[in-house]
N, C-alpha and C positions, 0 to 999 in steps of 0.2 A: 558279189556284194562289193561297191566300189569302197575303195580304202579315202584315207584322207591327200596320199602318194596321188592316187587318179584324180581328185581334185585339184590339188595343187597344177599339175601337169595343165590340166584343162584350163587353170589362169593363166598359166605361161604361155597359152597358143592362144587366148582370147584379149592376153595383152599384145600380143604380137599381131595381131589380126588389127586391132586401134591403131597400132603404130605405122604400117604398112598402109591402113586405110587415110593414115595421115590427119587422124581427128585428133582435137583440139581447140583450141579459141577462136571463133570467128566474132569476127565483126569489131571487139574493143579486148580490155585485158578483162581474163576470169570469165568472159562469156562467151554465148553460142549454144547452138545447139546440142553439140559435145556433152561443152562443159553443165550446161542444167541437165541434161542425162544422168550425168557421173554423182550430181546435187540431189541430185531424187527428190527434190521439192524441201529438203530437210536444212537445206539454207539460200538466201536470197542469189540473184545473178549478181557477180563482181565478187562472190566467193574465194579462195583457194580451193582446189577441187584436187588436189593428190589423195589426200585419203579416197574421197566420191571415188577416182579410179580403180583405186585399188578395192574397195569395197563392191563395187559394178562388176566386175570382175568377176570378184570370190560368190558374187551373188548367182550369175552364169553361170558360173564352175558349176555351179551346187544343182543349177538346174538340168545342165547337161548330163552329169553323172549320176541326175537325182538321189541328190544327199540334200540334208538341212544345211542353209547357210552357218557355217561354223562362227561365228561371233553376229553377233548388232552392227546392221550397216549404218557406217557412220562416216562424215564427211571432216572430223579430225583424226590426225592423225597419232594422238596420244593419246585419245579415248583406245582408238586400235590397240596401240599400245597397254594401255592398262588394262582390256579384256586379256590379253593374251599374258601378261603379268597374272591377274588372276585365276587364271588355267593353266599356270605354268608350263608357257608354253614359250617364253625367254627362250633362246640360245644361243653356245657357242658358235662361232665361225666354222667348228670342228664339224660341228652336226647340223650344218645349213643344206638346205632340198633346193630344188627347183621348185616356186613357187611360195617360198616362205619370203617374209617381208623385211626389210632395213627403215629404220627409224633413224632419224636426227632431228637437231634443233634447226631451228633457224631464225635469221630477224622477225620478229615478230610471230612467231610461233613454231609449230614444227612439221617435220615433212615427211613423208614414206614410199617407197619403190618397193615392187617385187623382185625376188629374187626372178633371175634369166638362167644364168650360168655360172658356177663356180667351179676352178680349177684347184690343182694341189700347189701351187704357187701364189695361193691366196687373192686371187683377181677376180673381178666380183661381174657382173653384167646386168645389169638391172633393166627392169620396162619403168618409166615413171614419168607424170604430167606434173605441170607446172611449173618447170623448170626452167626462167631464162626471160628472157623480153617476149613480149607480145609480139607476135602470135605462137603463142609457147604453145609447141604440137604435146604429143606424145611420143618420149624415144628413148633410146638407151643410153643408159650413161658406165662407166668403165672405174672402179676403184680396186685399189688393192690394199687390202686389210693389214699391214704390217706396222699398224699400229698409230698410222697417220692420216686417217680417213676424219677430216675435220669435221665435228659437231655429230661426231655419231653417236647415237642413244645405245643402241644393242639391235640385236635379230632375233623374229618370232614366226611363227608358223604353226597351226595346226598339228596336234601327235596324237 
């Protein structure tokens, strides 16, 4: 019987397989065929699409491992947020997985990466889309949690 551990896992290779494949924006910003994949028709093209990612993902996971998709795929990133607030499913930096997610704000609304890799030195390795000028791929991005990680909301995941 797969855990929510084997899921999680299976988003962290199926984000790394987009990243490697180097999908992301084509054509203008927020679009492409990527990006209306990650959108799942649930918002128009010129979207932000980080949540859609992470959501595409978690959706895969679920299929591959066939489990139910653990929350409502959703193409914000604080609706994520607040499902996973409702299932108290918050947490510390102490008790972050591979494959659990990082929230922040940002201009004009807010953003989310999977977790990649975390060390005991508090450095964090994320997968995460729409990050950056056009043609904003899919990549990893590098913080360390010592309490300076600008605009961060908190960490959640699946338990």
């Amino acid at each position: 019987m797969p855990t929510y551990q084997d899921l999680k896992q299976e988003v962290v290779y199926i984000g790394e397989y987009e990243l490697e494949q180097c999908h992301g924006e084509v054509g203008s910003n927020n679009s492409g065929v990527y990006v209306n994949r990650y959108l799942n028709g649930l918002a128009p093209d010129g979207s932000p699409w980080c949540a859609g990612l992470v959501s595409w993902c978690y959706m895969n996971g679920a299929d591959h491992t066939e489990m139910l998709m653990p929350f409502k795929y959703s193409v914000s990133a604080i609706d994520i947020y607040n499902q996973f607030k409702k299932r108290n499913w918050i947490v510390e930096y102490e008790y972050l997985e591979p494959g659990d997610l990082i929230f922040f704000t940002r201009v004009g609304g807010h953003h989310v990466g999977i977790i990649r890799t975390i060390d005991q030195a508090r450095n964090i390795c994320t997968i995460e889309g729409n990050l950056g000028e056009f043609p904003a791929l899919v990549k990893y991005k590098y913080y360390c949690d010592d309490g300076s990680i600008p605009n961060l909301i908190g960490y959640g995941g699946p338990r």
